[in-house]
C-alpha positions as CSV (number, residue, x, y, z in Angstrom):
1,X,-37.7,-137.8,41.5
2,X,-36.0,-138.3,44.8
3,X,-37.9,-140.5,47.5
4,X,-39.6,-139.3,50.8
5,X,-36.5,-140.7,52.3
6,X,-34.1,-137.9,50.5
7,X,-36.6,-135.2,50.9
8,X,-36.7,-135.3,54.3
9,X,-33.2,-136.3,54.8
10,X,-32.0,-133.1,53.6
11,X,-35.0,-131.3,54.5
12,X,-33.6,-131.9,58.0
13,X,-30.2,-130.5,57.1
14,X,-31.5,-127.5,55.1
15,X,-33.8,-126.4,58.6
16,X,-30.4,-127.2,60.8
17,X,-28.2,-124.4,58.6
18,X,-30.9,-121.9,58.1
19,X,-31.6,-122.8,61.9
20,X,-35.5,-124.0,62.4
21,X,-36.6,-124.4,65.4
22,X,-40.1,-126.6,64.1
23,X,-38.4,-128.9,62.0
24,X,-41.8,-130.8,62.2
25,X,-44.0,-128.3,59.5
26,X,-41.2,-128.2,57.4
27,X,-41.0,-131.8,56.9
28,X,-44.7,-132.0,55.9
29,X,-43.9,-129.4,53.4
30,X,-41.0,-131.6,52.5
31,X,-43.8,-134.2,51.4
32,X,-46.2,-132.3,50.7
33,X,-46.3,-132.2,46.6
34,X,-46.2,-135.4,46.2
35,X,-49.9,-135.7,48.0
36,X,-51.4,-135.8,44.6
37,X,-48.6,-138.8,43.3
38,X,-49.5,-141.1,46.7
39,X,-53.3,-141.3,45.0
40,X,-52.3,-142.4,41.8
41,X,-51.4,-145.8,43.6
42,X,-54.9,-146.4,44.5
43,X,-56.0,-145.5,40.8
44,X,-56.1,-149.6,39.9
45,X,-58.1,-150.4,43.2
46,X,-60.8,-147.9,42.9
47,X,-60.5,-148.8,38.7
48,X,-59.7,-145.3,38.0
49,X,-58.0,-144.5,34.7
50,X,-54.8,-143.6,35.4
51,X,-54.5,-141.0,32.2
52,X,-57.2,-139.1,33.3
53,X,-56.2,-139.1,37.5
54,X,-52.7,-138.3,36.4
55,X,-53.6,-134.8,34.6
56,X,-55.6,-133.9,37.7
57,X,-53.3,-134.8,40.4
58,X,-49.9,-134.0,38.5
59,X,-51.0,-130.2,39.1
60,X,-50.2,-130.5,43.2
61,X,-46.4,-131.0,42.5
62,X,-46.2,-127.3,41.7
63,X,-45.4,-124.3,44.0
64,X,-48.7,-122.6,43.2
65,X,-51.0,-125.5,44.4
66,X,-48.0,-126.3,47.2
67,X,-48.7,-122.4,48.4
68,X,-52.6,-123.0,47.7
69,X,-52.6,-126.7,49.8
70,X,-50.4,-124.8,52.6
71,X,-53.2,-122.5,52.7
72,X,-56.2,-124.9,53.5
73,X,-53.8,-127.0,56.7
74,X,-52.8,-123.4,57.9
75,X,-56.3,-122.6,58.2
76,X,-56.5,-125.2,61.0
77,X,-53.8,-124.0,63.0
78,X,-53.6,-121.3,65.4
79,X,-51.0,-119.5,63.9
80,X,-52.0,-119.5,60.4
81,X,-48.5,-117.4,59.1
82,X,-46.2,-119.6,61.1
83,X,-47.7,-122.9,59.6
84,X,-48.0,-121.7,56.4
85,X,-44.3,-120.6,55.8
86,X,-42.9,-123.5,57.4
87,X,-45.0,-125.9,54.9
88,X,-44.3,-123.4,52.1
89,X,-40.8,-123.4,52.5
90,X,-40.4,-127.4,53.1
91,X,-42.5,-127.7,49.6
92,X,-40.4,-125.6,47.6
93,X,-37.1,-127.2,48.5
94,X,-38.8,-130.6,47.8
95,X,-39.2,-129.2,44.7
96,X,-35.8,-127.6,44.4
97,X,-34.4,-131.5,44.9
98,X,-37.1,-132.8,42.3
99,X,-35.4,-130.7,40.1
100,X,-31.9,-131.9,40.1
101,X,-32.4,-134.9,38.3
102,X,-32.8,-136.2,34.9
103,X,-35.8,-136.2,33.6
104,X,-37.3,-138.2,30.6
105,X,-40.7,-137.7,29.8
106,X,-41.4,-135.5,32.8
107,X,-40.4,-132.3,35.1
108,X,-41.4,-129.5,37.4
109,X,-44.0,-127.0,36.0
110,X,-42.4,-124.2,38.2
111,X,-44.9,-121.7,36.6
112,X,-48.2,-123.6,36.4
113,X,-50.9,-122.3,35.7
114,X,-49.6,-119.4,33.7
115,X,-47.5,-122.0,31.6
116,X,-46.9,-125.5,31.4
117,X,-43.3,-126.3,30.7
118,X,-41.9,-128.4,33.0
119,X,-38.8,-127.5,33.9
120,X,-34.9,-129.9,35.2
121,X,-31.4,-129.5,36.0
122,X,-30.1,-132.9,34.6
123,X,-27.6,-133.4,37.8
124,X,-28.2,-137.0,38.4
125,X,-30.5,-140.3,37.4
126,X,-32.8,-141.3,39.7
127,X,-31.4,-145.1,40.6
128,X,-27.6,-144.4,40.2
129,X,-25.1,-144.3,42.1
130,X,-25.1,-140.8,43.1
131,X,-28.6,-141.1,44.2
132,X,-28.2,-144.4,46.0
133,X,-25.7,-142.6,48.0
134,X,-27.8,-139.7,48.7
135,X,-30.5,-142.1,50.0
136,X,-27.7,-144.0,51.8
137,X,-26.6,-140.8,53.8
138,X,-30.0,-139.9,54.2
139,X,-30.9,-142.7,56.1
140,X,-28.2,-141.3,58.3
141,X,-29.4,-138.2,59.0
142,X,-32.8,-138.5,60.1
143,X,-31.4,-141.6,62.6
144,X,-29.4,-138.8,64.5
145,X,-32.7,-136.7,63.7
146,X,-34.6,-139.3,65.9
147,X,-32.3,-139.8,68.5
148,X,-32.1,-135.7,69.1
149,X,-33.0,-135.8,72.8
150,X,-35.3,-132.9,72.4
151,X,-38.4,-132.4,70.2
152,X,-37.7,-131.3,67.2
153,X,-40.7,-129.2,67.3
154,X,-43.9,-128.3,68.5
155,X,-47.1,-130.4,67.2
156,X,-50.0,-128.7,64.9
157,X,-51.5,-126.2,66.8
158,X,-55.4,-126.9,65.9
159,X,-58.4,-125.2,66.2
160,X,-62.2,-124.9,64.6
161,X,-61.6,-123.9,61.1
162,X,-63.0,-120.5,59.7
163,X,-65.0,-122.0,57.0
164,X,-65.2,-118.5,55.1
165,X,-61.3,-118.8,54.6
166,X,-61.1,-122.7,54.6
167,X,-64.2,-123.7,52.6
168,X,-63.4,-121.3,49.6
169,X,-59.7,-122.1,49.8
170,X,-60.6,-126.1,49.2
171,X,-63.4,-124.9,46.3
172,X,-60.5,-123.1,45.0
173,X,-57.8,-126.1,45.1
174,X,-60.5,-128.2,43.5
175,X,-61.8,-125.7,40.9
176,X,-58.4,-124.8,39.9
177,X,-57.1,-128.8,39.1
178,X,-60.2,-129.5,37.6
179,X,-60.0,-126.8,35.2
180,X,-56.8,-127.7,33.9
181,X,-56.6,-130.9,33.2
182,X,-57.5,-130.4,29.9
183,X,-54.7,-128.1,29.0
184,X,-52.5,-130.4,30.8
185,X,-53.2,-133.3,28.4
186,X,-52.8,-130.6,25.4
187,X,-49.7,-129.7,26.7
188,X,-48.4,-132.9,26.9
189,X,-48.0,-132.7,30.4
190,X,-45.7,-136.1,31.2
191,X,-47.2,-137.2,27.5
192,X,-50.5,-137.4,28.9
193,X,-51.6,-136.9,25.3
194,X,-49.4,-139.5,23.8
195,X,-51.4,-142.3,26.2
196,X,-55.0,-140.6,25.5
197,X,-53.9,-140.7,21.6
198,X,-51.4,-142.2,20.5
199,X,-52.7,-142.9,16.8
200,X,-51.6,-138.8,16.9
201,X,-48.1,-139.5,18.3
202,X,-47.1,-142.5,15.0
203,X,-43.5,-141.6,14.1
204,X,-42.7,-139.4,16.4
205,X,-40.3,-139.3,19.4
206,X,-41.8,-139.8,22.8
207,X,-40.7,-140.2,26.8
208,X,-41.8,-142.6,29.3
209,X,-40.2,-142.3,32.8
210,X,-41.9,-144.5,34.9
211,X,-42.8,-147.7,32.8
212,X,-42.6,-151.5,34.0
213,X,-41.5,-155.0,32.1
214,X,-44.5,-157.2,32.4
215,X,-43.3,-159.5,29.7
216,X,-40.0,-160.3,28.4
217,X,-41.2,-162.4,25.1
218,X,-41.5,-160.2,23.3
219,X,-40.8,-156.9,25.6
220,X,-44.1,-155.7,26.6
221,X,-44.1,-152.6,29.1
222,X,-47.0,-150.9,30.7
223,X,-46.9,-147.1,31.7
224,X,-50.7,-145.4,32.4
225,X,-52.3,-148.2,31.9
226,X,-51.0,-148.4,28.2
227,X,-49.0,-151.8,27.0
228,X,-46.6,-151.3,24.4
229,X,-44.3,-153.3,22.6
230,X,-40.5,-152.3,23.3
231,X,-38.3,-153.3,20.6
232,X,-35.4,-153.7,21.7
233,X,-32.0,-156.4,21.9
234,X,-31.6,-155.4,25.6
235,X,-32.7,-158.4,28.0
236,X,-34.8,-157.2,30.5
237,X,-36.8,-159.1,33.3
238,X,-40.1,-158.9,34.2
239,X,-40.7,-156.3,36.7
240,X,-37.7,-154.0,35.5
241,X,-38.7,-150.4,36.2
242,X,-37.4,-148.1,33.0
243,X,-37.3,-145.0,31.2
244,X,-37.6,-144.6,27.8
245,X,-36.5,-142.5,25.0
246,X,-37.6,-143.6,21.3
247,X,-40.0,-143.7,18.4
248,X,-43.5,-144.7,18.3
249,X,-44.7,-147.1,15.5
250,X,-48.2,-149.0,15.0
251,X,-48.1,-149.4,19.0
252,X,-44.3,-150.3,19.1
253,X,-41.9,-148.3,20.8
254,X,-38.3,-148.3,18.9
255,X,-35.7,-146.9,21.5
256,X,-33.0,-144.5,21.3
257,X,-32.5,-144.3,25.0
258,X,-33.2,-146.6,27.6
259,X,-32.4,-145.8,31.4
260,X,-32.6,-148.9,34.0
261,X,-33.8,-147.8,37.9
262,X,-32.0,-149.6,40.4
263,X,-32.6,-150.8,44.0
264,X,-36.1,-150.3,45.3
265,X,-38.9,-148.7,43.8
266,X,-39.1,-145.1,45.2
267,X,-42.8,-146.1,46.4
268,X,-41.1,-148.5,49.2
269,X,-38.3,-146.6,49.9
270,X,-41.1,-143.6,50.5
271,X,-43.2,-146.0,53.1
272,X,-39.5,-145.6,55.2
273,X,-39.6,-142.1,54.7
274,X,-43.3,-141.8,56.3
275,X,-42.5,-144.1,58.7
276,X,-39.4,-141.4,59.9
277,X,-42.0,-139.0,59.6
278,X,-44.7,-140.4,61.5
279,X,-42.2,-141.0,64.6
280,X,-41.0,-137.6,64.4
281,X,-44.2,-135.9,64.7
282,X,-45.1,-138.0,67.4
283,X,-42.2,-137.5,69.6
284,X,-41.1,-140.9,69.8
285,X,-37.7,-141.2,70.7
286,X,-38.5,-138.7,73.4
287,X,-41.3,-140.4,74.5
288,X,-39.3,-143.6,74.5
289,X,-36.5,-141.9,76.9
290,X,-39.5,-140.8,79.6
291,X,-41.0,-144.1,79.8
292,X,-37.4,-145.6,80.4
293,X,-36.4,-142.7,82.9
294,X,-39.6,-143.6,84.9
295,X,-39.0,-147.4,85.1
Protein backbone atom coordinates (compact mmCIF):
# COMPACT_ATOMS: atom_id res chain seq x y z
CA UNK A 1 0.00 0.00 0.00
CA UNK A 2 1.22 3.41 -0.88
CA UNK A 3 2.90 5.52 2.06
CA UNK A 4 1.50 8.59 3.93
CA UNK A 5 3.82 10.47 1.69
CA UNK A 6 1.81 9.37 -1.69
CA UNK A 7 -1.50 9.68 -0.09
CA UNK A 8 -1.18 12.98 0.73
CA UNK A 9 0.89 13.95 -2.22
CA UNK A 10 -1.90 13.30 -4.42
CA UNK A 11 -4.51 13.97 -2.00
CA UNK A 12 -3.23 17.55 -2.54
CA UNK A 13 -3.55 17.36 -6.25
CA UNK A 14 -7.02 15.53 -6.23
CA UNK A 15 -8.50 18.78 -3.79
CA UNK A 16 -6.49 21.31 -6.28
CA UNK A 17 -8.70 19.89 -9.57
CA UNK A 18 -11.87 19.31 -7.86
CA UNK A 19 -10.95 22.75 -6.27
CA UNK A 20 -11.03 22.49 -2.17
CA UNK A 21 -10.68 25.28 -0.43
CA UNK A 22 -9.74 23.12 3.25
CA UNK A 23 -7.25 21.10 1.90
CA UNK A 24 -6.47 20.55 5.70
CA UNK A 25 -9.68 17.82 6.54
CA UNK A 26 -9.09 16.24 3.52
CA UNK A 27 -5.64 15.37 4.19
CA UNK A 28 -6.59 13.79 7.61
CA UNK A 29 -9.01 11.74 5.60
CA UNK A 30 -6.18 11.03 3.33
CA UNK A 31 -4.58 9.18 6.53
CA UNK A 32 -7.20 8.35 8.13
CA UNK A 33 -7.62 4.34 7.39
CA UNK A 34 -4.54 3.54 8.22
CA UNK A 35 -5.23 4.71 12.13
CA UNK A 36 -5.84 1.18 12.96
CA UNK A 37 -2.23 -0.03 10.92
CA UNK A 38 -0.11 2.83 13.00
CA UNK A 39 -1.18 0.56 16.30
CA UNK A 40 -0.07 -2.54 15.07
CA UNK A 41 3.56 -1.00 15.56
CA UNK A 42 3.18 -0.77 19.18
CA UNK A 43 1.70 -4.42 19.29
CA UNK A 44 5.43 -5.84 20.40
CA UNK A 45 5.90 -3.05 23.13
CA UNK A 46 2.64 -3.45 24.85
CA UNK A 47 3.32 -7.63 24.09
CA UNK A 48 0.12 -7.79 22.23
CA UNK A 49 -0.31 -10.59 19.78
CA UNK A 50 -0.21 -9.34 16.64
CA UNK A 51 -2.80 -12.10 14.99
CA UNK A 52 -5.34 -11.16 17.22
CA UNK A 53 -4.74 -6.92 17.02
CA UNK A 54 -4.44 -7.37 13.29
CA UNK A 55 -8.21 -8.83 12.82
CA UNK A 56 -9.48 -6.01 15.06
CA UNK A 57 -7.70 -3.08 13.62
CA UNK A 58 -7.62 -4.35 9.86
CA UNK A 59 -11.47 -3.46 9.88
CA UNK A 60 -10.63 0.61 9.97
CA UNK A 61 -9.04 0.49 6.44
CA UNK A 62 -12.56 0.19 5.06
CA UNK A 63 -14.98 2.94 3.82
CA UNK A 64 -17.71 1.87 6.29
CA UNK A 65 -15.56 2.35 9.50
CA UNK A 66 -13.66 5.43 7.52
CA UNK A 67 -17.51 6.94 7.27
CA UNK A 68 -18.16 5.61 10.95
CA UNK A 69 -14.56 7.20 12.40
CA UNK A 70 -15.43 10.49 10.29
CA UNK A 71 -18.46 10.44 12.24
CA UNK A 72 -17.04 10.51 15.91
CA UNK A 73 -14.13 13.75 14.90
CA UNK A 74 -17.10 15.48 13.15
CA UNK A 75 -18.89 15.41 16.23
CA UNK A 76 -16.33 17.76 17.66
CA UNK A 77 -16.50 20.24 15.20
CA UNK A 78 -18.80 22.97 14.65
CA UNK A 79 -19.90 22.15 11.42
CA UNK A 80 -20.42 18.61 11.69
CA UNK A 81 -21.49 18.10 7.59
CA UNK A 82 -18.48 20.09 6.41
CA UNK A 83 -15.93 18.04 8.48
CA UNK A 84 -17.39 15.00 7.81
CA UNK A 85 -17.39 15.15 3.93
CA UNK A 86 -14.00 16.59 3.73
CA UNK A 87 -12.59 13.45 5.96
CA UNK A 88 -15.00 11.15 4.05
CA UNK A 89 -13.88 12.05 0.83
CA UNK A 90 -9.86 12.19 1.68
CA UNK A 91 -10.50 8.49 3.13
CA UNK A 92 -12.04 7.09 0.16
CA UNK A 93 -9.41 8.31 -2.28
CA UNK A 94 -6.75 6.92 0.13
CA UNK A 95 -8.41 3.99 -0.49
CA UNK A 96 -8.95 4.44 -4.16
CA UNK A 97 -4.81 4.65 -4.26
CA UNK A 98 -4.54 1.49 -1.86
CA UNK A 99 -6.22 -0.17 -4.49
CA UNK A 100 -3.96 0.30 -7.41
CA UNK A 101 -1.42 -1.93 -6.40
CA UNK A 102 -0.57 -5.47 -6.26
CA UNK A 103 -1.57 -7.28 -3.75
CA UNK A 104 -0.32 -10.66 -2.29
CA UNK A 105 -1.86 -11.90 0.68
CA UNK A 106 -3.96 -8.80 1.27
CA UNK A 107 -6.51 -6.06 -0.17
CA UNK A 108 -9.36 -3.58 0.33
CA UNK A 109 -12.62 -5.07 1.87
CA UNK A 110 -14.64 -2.29 -0.06
CA UNK A 111 -17.86 -3.93 1.25
CA UNK A 112 -17.06 -4.91 4.87
CA UNK A 113 -19.21 -5.86 6.93
CA UNK A 114 -21.68 -7.19 4.47
CA UNK A 115 -18.68 -9.22 2.86
CA UNK A 116 -15.29 -9.77 3.32
CA UNK A 117 -13.38 -10.01 -0.03
CA UNK A 118 -10.85 -7.79 -0.28
CA UNK A 119 -10.67 -6.35 -3.33
CA UNK A 120 -7.11 -4.78 -6.07
CA UNK A 121 -6.45 -3.35 -9.26
CA UNK A 122 -2.92 -5.02 -9.82
CA UNK A 123 -1.40 -1.48 -11.43
CA UNK A 124 1.86 -1.49 -9.77
CA UNK A 125 4.17 -3.17 -6.77
CA UNK A 126 4.67 -1.48 -3.88
CA UNK A 127 8.77 -0.83 -3.96
CA UNK A 128 9.20 -0.50 -7.87
CA UNK A 129 10.03 1.72 -9.90
CA UNK A 130 6.74 3.16 -10.69
CA UNK A 131 6.00 3.69 -7.06
CA UNK A 132 9.45 5.08 -6.23
CA UNK A 133 8.63 7.64 -8.73
CA UNK A 134 5.26 8.37 -7.46
CA UNK A 135 6.78 8.90 -3.94
CA UNK A 136 9.67 10.85 -5.71
CA UNK A 137 7.08 13.45 -7.31
CA UNK A 138 5.18 13.33 -4.27
CA UNK A 139 7.75 14.73 -2.30
CA UNK A 140 7.44 17.54 -4.84
CA UNK A 141 4.14 18.42 -4.47
CA UNK A 142 3.47 18.86 -0.98
CA UNK A 143 6.96 21.21 -0.96
CA UNK A 144 5.05 23.70 -3.30
CA UNK A 145 2.06 22.69 -0.92
CA UNK A 146 4.11 24.22 2.08
CA UNK A 147 5.48 27.09 0.47
CA UNK A 148 1.66 28.14 -0.80
CA UNK A 149 1.76 31.67 0.78
CA UNK A 150 -1.70 31.23 2.01
CA UNK A 151 -3.35 28.70 4.40
CA UNK A 152 -4.39 25.99 2.85
CA UNK A 153 -7.26 25.89 5.16
CA UNK A 154 -9.04 26.68 8.10
CA UNK A 155 -8.08 24.62 11.43
CA UNK A 156 -10.76 22.18 13.31
CA UNK A 157 -13.39 24.10 14.35
CA UNK A 158 -13.97 22.51 18.05
CA UNK A 159 -16.55 22.56 20.40
CA UNK A 160 -18.05 20.46 23.61
CA UNK A 161 -19.05 17.26 22.09
CA UNK A 162 -22.87 16.12 22.20
CA UNK A 163 -22.19 12.96 23.99
CA UNK A 164 -25.73 11.41 22.90
CA UNK A 165 -24.27 11.49 19.15
CA UNK A 166 -20.53 11.12 20.16
CA UNK A 167 -20.73 8.51 22.96
CA UNK A 168 -22.97 5.99 20.99
CA UNK A 169 -21.03 6.69 17.70
CA UNK A 170 -17.56 5.50 19.61
CA UNK A 171 -19.72 2.34 21.39
CA UNK A 172 -20.62 1.73 17.87
CA UNK A 173 -16.96 1.83 16.21
CA UNK A 174 -15.89 -0.38 19.06
CA UNK A 175 -18.89 -2.87 19.10
CA UNK A 176 -18.82 -3.15 15.50
CA UNK A 177 -14.68 -4.23 15.27
CA UNK A 178 -15.01 -6.28 18.07
CA UNK A 179 -17.73 -8.23 16.70
CA UNK A 180 -15.99 -9.14 13.66
CA UNK A 181 -12.97 -10.17 14.30
CA UNK A 182 -13.88 -13.48 14.34
CA UNK A 183 -15.32 -13.67 10.88
CA UNK A 184 -12.31 -11.85 9.81
CA UNK A 185 -9.97 -14.72 10.90
CA UNK A 186 -12.66 -17.22 9.22
CA UNK A 187 -12.46 -15.36 6.23
CA UNK A 188 -9.03 -15.31 6.02
CA UNK A 189 -8.76 -11.87 6.18
CA UNK A 190 -4.87 -11.14 5.15
CA UNK A 191 -4.53 -15.09 6.22
CA UNK A 192 -5.18 -14.30 9.59
CA UNK A 193 -6.31 -17.90 9.84
CA UNK A 194 -3.22 -19.37 8.21
CA UNK A 195 -1.05 -17.70 11.36
CA UNK A 196 -3.77 -18.74 14.08
CA UNK A 197 -3.61 -22.38 12.38
CA UNK A 198 -1.55 -23.28 10.30
CA UNK A 199 -1.48 -27.17 11.02
CA UNK A 200 -5.12 -26.43 8.83
CA UNK A 201 -3.24 -24.56 6.05
CA UNK A 202 -0.29 -28.00 5.32
CA UNK A 203 -0.21 -28.22 1.51
CA UNK A 204 -1.82 -25.55 0.59
CA UNK A 205 -0.98 -22.28 -1.22
CA UNK A 206 -0.72 -19.18 1.05
CA UNK A 207 0.29 -15.19 0.83
CA UNK A 208 2.40 -13.22 2.95
CA UNK A 209 2.87 -9.46 2.03
CA UNK A 210 4.56 -7.93 4.68
CA UNK A 211 7.23 -10.52 6.04
CA UNK A 212 10.93 -9.81 7.10
CA UNK A 213 14.44 -11.95 6.79
CA UNK A 214 15.71 -12.36 10.25
CA UNK A 215 18.06 -15.15 9.33
CA UNK A 216 19.66 -15.94 6.18
CA UNK A 217 21.07 -19.64 7.28
CA UNK A 218 18.76 -21.21 6.60
CA UNK A 219 16.06 -18.45 5.49
CA UNK A 220 14.01 -17.83 8.38
CA UNK A 221 11.17 -14.92 7.93
CA UNK A 222 8.83 -13.60 10.50
CA UNK A 223 5.26 -12.21 9.54
CA UNK A 224 2.57 -11.91 12.76
CA UNK A 225 4.71 -12.96 14.93
CA UNK A 226 5.02 -16.36 13.08
CA UNK A 227 8.83 -17.74 11.97
CA UNK A 228 8.90 -19.85 9.10
CA UNK A 229 11.35 -21.44 7.18
CA UNK A 230 11.56 -20.09 3.43
CA UNK A 231 13.03 -22.53 1.14
CA UNK A 232 14.37 -21.05 -1.29
CA UNK A 233 17.98 -20.60 -3.66
CA UNK A 234 17.36 -16.81 -3.58
CA UNK A 235 20.10 -15.05 -1.25
CA UNK A 236 18.48 -12.76 0.83
CA UNK A 237 19.86 -10.53 3.73
CA UNK A 238 18.81 -10.12 6.96
CA UNK A 239 16.24 -7.45 7.22
CA UNK A 240 14.90 -7.85 3.51
CA UNK A 241 11.27 -6.95 3.62
CA UNK A 242 9.20 -9.59 1.05
CA UNK A 243 6.22 -10.97 -0.19
CA UNK A 244 5.47 -14.25 -0.64
CA UNK A 245 3.62 -16.58 -2.76
CA UNK A 246 4.03 -20.47 -2.19
CA UNK A 247 3.17 -23.71 -0.42
CA UNK A 248 3.05 -24.48 3.14
CA UNK A 249 4.77 -27.74 4.48
CA UNK A 250 5.51 -29.02 8.18
CA UNK A 251 6.22 -25.12 8.95
CA UNK A 252 8.24 -24.55 5.67
CA UNK A 253 7.18 -22.23 3.12
CA UNK A 254 8.14 -23.53 -0.54
CA UNK A 255 7.79 -20.45 -2.92
CA UNK A 256 6.31 -19.86 -6.24
CA UNK A 257 6.52 -16.21 -6.07
CA UNK A 258 8.64 -13.97 -4.24
CA UNK A 259 8.47 -10.05 -4.55
CA UNK A 260 11.55 -7.94 -3.01
CA UNK A 261 10.38 -4.17 -1.49
CA UNK A 262 12.79 -1.62 -2.15
CA UNK A 263 14.08 1.66 -0.57
CA UNK A 264 12.64 2.46 2.77
CA UNK A 265 10.11 0.72 4.66
CA UNK A 266 6.77 2.51 4.13
CA UNK A 267 6.65 2.97 8.09
CA UNK A 268 9.65 5.66 7.71
CA UNK A 269 8.80 7.08 4.66
CA UNK A 270 5.12 7.55 6.58
CA UNK A 271 6.90 9.49 9.63
CA UNK A 272 7.81 12.15 6.46
CA UNK A 273 4.42 12.13 5.42
CA UNK A 274 3.10 13.12 9.10
CA UNK A 275 5.76 15.34 9.54
CA UNK A 276 4.23 17.32 6.06
CA UNK A 277 1.08 16.89 7.73
CA UNK A 278 1.77 18.23 11.04
CA UNK A 279 3.30 21.53 9.38
CA UNK A 280 0.39 21.95 7.24
CA UNK A 281 -2.10 21.96 9.84
CA UNK A 282 -0.25 24.26 11.76
CA UNK A 283 0.33 26.92 9.34
CA UNK A 284 3.91 26.81 9.27
CA UNK A 285 5.27 28.17 6.37
CA UNK A 286 2.88 31.01 6.86
CA UNK A 287 3.74 31.43 10.22
CA UNK A 288 7.39 31.41 9.24
CA UNK A 289 6.74 34.39 6.54
CA UNK A 290 5.05 36.71 9.57
CA UNK A 291 7.70 36.28 11.94
CA UNK A 292 10.27 37.21 9.18
CA UNK A 293 8.03 40.21 7.83
CA UNK A 294 8.01 41.50 11.46
CA UNK A 295 11.86 41.39 12.05
Amino acid sequence: MPDWVVHLGFAYIMARLIKLRDLKLFFLGSILPDIGRVALYFTDLAHLNPISSSSYVAVFHTPFMAALVASVISSFSKNFKKCWVLIFLGAIFHLALDLTQYRIGNGVLLFYPISFKQFYLNLFWSGDNVSLLLRALSIGILVICLLEKRPVGSPLSLKAPNLKIAFPLILVVLVISLSTTSLMMKHNVDYLDFFAHPQKWEGKKIELYKAKVISTNPVIIRDMGVMLELVSSERFREGDRICIEGIYKEGRIFPSFIHRYRGPSKSVVSLVGLLFFVLVWIDFPQRMRKLYRRD
